[in-house]
Each structure stands twice: as C-alpha cells, then as structure tokens.
ROMAR-522281 format. One line per 8 residues: number of its first residue (from 0); for each residue x, y negated, z negated of C-alpha. Coordinates in steps of 0.5 Angstrom, whole numbers. Each point is the difference from the previous one (the first is absolute). Layout:
! ROMAR-522281
NUM> X,Y,Z | ...;
END
This chain:
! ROMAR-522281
0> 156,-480,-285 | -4,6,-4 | 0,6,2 | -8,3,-1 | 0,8,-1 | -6,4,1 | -3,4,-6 | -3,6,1;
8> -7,0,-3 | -1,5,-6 | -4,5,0 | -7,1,-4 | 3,6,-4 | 7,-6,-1 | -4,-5,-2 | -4,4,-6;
16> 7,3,-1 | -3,7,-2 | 6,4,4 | 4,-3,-6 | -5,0,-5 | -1,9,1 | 7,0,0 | 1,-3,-6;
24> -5,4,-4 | 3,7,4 | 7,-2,-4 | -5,-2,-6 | -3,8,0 | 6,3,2 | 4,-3,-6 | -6,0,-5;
32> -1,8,1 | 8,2,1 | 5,1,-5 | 1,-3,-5 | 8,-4,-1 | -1,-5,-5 | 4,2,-7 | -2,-2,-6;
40> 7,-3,-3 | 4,0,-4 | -5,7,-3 | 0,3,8 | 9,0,2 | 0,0,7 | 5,6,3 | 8,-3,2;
48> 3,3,5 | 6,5,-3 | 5,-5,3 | -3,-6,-2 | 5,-6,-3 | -2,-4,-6 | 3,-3,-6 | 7,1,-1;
56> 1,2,-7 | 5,2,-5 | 1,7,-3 | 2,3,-6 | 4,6,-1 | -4,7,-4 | 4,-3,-6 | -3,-7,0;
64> 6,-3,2 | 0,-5,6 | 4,3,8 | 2,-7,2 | 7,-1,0 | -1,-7,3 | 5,2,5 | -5,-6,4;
72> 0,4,6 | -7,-2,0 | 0,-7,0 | 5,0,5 | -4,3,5 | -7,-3,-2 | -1,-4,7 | -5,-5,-4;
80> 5,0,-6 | -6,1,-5 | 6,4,-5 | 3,-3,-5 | 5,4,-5 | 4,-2,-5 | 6,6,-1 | 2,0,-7;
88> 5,5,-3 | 0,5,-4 | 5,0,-7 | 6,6,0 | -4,2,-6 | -6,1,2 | -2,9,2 | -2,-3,7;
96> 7,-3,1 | 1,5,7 | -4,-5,3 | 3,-7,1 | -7,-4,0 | -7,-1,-1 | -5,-6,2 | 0,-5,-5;
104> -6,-4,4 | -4,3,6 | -5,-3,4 | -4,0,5 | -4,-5,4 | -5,3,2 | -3,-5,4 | 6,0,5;
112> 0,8,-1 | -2,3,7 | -1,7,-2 | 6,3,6 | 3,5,-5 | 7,-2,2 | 1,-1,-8 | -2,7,-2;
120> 4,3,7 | 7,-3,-3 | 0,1,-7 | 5,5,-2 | -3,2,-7 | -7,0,3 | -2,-5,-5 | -5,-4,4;
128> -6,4,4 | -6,-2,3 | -6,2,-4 | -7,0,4 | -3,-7,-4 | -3,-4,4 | -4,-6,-4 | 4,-4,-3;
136> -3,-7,-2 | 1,-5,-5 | -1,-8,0 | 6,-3,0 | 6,1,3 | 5,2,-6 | -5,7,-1 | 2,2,7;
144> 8,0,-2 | 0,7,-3 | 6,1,-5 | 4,6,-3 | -6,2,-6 | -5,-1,6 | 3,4,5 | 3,5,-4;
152> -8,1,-3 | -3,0,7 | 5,5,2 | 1,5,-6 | 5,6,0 | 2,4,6 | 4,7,-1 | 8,-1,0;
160> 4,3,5 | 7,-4,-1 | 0,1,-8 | 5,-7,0 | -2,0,-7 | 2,7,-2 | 7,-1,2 | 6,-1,-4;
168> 4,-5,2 | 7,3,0 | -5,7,4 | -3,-6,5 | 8,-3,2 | 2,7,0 | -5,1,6 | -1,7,-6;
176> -9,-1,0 | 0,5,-5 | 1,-2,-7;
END
C-alpha cells in the first residue's frame, strides 16, 4: 500500500526562485569587488608556512663533497619504503678513508614518498632535508624515482657541522678531533 505525503504548496517568491537568484548575485558582487587571491603561477609563488615539509632532498657539504654515509637509517625508517640505498666502500687509500661509506645508488620514489620528515629527523650527518618544492611533475613514472645526481642538485650545499671529512683517521679512532 502507497503511503501519499502532502506537499507544501511553494510560495510565489519559490516558484520564481528570486530568493536564490539574489543571493546568488550577492555572492557574485561580494567576490567580484573583494580581494583578490589568484596567483598568477608559476611567476607569482604562493607564502608556505615556515614548518612546511616538502621534497626530501640530498646535501652536499661547502666543500662539494656528499654528507650521506648511506648508514640507511633513512631507508629503514620510511613507512612506505620510497628510500633505496646502496652502501659502497670507500678504499683505504682514499683522503676520506675516515668515513667507511658513501651511497653507491640513492633513489627516492617519489610517488610512494609521503613527505613525513621521518627521513631528515633520523639522518645522523644531516644529509637528507626537506626543501620547500612543491610542483613535482613528470609524464612517466621512471622521472618521479629521483636518484643521487637528482637529489643532490634539488638539495645543494648546507654548512658542516660534523667536518667528518676533515678527520684523520688515526684522530677519528682516537676520538682526538683536532688534527
């Protein structure tokens, strides 16, 4: 059995629809006349906040040489696991023999990336920051896998606080950090 509901009959004003039309033109003549928010981009940048957390990115010291020791605490504490690093030795030989590793490979994908900073909070060497880019695009999903050269020129050069590389290696076993 159908249940009939009564209707309330709509008023003239209703039936028109002037109430939503003015309205409608007060929203129109409020923004039409207000300030203005539109940026004109990329020429006009829009203000991030100062704790804004963008796209992590790799740093180099001021003499050019990369902070990562690719000890992968990054990798390790990335919950959707964009980090990739590949350790490689560093010879005997070498003048920056004090420090046992640098990465042979690091990527990060940034379409897994969920921009949390986890990764620049536990990196000891403060090698990996978060910088403020925001408009990352690409066509494929190979330009979002960002490798070393990548990161390293979207990060450039940070002041050293550690000078891991200025150690001797006898003076770094010795726990002596003057030369």
């Amino acid at each position: 059995m159908a249940i009939v509901v009564e209707r309330k009959p709509l008023t003239w004003a209703e039936r028109t629809q002037i109430p939503q039309l003015v309205i409608g033109l007060k929203t129109t003549l409020i923004n039409m006349f207000g300030p203005k928010v539109t940026l004109q981009y990329p020429e006009q940048r829009p203000t991030l906040p100062s704790k804004y957390r963008g796209a992590p990115t790799l740093v180099k010291d001021p003499n050019g040489r990369i902070k990562c020791v690719a000890c992968q605490l990054c990798e390790f504490v990335c919950p959707p696991r964009a980090i990739t690093i590949v350790p490689k030795e560093i010879p005997e030989s070498s003048e920056n023999a004090n420090v046992e590793k640098i990465p042979q490979e690091f990527e990060i994908n940034m379409l897994r990336c969920i921009y949390c900073g986890l990764c620049e909070e536990v990196c000891p060497e403060e090698a990996i920051f978060l910088q403020d880019v925001f408009s990352i695009s690409g066509t494929t999903r190979e330009e979002f896998v960002f490798n070393k050269e990548k990161l390293l020129e979207m990060g450039g050069t940070r002041p050293d606080k550690h000078f891991k590389w200025e150690k001797k290696k006898g003076d770094a076993e010795m726990g002596n950090p003057h030369h």
